[in-house]
C-alpha positions in Angstrom: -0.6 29.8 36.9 -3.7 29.4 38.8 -6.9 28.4 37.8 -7.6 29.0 33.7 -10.2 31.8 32.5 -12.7 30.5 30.1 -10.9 31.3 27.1 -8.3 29.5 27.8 -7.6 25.9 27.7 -5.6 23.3 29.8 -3.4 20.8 28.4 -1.3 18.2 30.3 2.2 18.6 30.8 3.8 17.1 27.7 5.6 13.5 28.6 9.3 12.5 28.4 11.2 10.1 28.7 12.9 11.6 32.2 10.3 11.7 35.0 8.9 15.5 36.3 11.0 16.7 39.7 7.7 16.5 41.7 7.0 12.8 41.1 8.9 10.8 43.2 10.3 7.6 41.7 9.1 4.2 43.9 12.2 2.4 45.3 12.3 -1.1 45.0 11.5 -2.3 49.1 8.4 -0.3 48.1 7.5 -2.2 45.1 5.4 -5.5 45.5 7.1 -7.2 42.3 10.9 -6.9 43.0 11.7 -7.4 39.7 9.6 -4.6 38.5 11.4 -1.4 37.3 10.9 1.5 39.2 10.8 4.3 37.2 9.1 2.4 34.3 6.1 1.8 36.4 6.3 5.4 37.5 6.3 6.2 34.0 3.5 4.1 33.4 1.0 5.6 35.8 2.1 9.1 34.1 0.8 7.9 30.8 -2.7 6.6 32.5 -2.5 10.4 33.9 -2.0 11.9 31.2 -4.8 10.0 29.0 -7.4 10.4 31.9 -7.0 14.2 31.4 -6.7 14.3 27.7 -10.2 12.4 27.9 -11.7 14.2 30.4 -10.9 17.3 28.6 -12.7 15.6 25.0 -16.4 16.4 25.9 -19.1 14.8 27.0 -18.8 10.9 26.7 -21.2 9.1 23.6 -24.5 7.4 24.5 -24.4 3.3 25.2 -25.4 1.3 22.8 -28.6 -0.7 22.6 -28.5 -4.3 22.6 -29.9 -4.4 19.1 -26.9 -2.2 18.3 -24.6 -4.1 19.8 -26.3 -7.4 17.9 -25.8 -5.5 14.7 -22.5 -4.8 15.3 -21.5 -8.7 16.1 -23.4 -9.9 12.6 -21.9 -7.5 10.4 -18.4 -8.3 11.9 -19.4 -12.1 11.4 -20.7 -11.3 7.7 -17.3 -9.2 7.1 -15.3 -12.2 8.4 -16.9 -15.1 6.8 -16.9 -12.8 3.3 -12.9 -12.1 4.2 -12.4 -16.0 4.7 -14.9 -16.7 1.5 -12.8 -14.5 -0.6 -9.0 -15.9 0.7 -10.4 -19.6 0.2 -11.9 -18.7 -3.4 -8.4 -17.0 -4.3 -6.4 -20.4 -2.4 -8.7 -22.3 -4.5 -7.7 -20.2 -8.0 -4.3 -20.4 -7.4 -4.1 -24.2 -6.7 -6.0 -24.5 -9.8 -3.3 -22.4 -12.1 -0.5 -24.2 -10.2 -1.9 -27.2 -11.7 -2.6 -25.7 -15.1 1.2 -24.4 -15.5 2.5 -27.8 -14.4 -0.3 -29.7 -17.1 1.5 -27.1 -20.0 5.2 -27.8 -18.7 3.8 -31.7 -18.9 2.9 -31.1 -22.4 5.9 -29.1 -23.2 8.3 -32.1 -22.1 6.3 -34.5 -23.3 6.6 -33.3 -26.9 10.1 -32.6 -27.2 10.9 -33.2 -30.9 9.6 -30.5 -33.0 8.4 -31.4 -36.5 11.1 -30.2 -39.3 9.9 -26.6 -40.5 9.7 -26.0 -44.5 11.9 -23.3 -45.7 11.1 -21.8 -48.7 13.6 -22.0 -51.5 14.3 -20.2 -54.6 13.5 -23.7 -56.8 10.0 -23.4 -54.7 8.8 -19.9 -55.7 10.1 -20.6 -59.8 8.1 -24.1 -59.5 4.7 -22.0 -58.0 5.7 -19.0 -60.7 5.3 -21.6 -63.6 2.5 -23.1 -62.3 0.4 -19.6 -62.0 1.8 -18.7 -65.5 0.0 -22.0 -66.9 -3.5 -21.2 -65.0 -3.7 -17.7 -66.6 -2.4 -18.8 -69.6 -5.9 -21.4 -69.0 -7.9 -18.8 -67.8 -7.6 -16.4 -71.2 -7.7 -19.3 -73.3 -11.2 -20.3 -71.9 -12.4 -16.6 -72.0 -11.4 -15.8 -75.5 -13.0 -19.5 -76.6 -16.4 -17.9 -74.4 -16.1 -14.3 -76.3 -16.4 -15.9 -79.7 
C-alpha cells in the first residue's frame, strides 16, 4: 500500500474477535500474571492501538481549561446534584404524604361501615306531592282573582 497521498485517508484495520497473523499471541511463561489470558491481553493492547490512531487521526487536541473553568464546572455539577437530590426528596416527601392520605380515607371508609337507608321514591310519594301542588295553585289563583277585583 505504501504511504497515502493526500486525498486519501488512513483508517485502522477493523478489530475482531480472532487476533491479526502478524501479532503474535504472549504465552503464558511470558506473562507476569499466570492467570492472565493470553490472547485477551493481546486483544486488549489492540484496542489501546486502535484508539491511539483513531485519535491521533481526530485533529488537533482542544485547549486546557482555566482554573476558573474548571471551578465553574465543579459548582454547576454541585448545583445540578443538590437540585437532583432537592427534587427526589421533595417527590419522597409527596409521596409519603399521599401514602398517608389514602390510608386516612381507607380509615374513614372502614370506620363508617353502615350506610344510612336510601329513600326510594314510590308511586304513593309522587300522588301525595301531586295533590299537594294541585292545592298551592288552586291558593295561588284564588289570591290573584281576590287581588284583580
Amino acid at each position: 500500500m505504501g504511504i497515502p497521498s493526500q486525498g486519501q485517508q488512513t483508517r485502522p484495520a477493523p478489530l475482531n474477535d480472532t487476533l491479526s497473523s502478524s501479532s503474535t499471541p504472549l504465552s503464558l511463561s511470558t506473562c507476569r500474571d499466570p492467570c492472565a489470558k493470553p490472547a485477551r491481553r493481546t486483544l486488549s493492547r489492540l484496542v489501546t492501538k486502535k484508539y491511539q490512531l483513531a485519535a491521533s487521526n481526530s485533529g488537533p487536541r482542544r485547549n486546557k481549561r482555566t482554573q476558573e473553568e474548571i471551578e465553574e464546572s465543579k459548582n454547576l455539577a454541585a448545583a445540578k446534584k443538590a437540585e437532583k437530590t432537592r427534587k427526589a426528596a421533595e417527590m419522597a416527601e409527596n409521596k409519603r404524604l399521599k401514602q398517608a392520605q389514602k390510608q386516612a380515607r381507607a380509615a374513614i371508609k372502614s370506620a363508617g361501615s353502615t350506610p344510612s337507608p336510601r329513600f326510594k321514591w314510590s308511586d304513593e310519594g309522587s300522588m301525595e306531592v301531586l295533590g299537594y301542588i294541585n292545592s298551592l295553585k288552586a291558593k295561588y289563583n284564588k289570591i290573584r282573582e281576590l287581588a284583580n277585583n
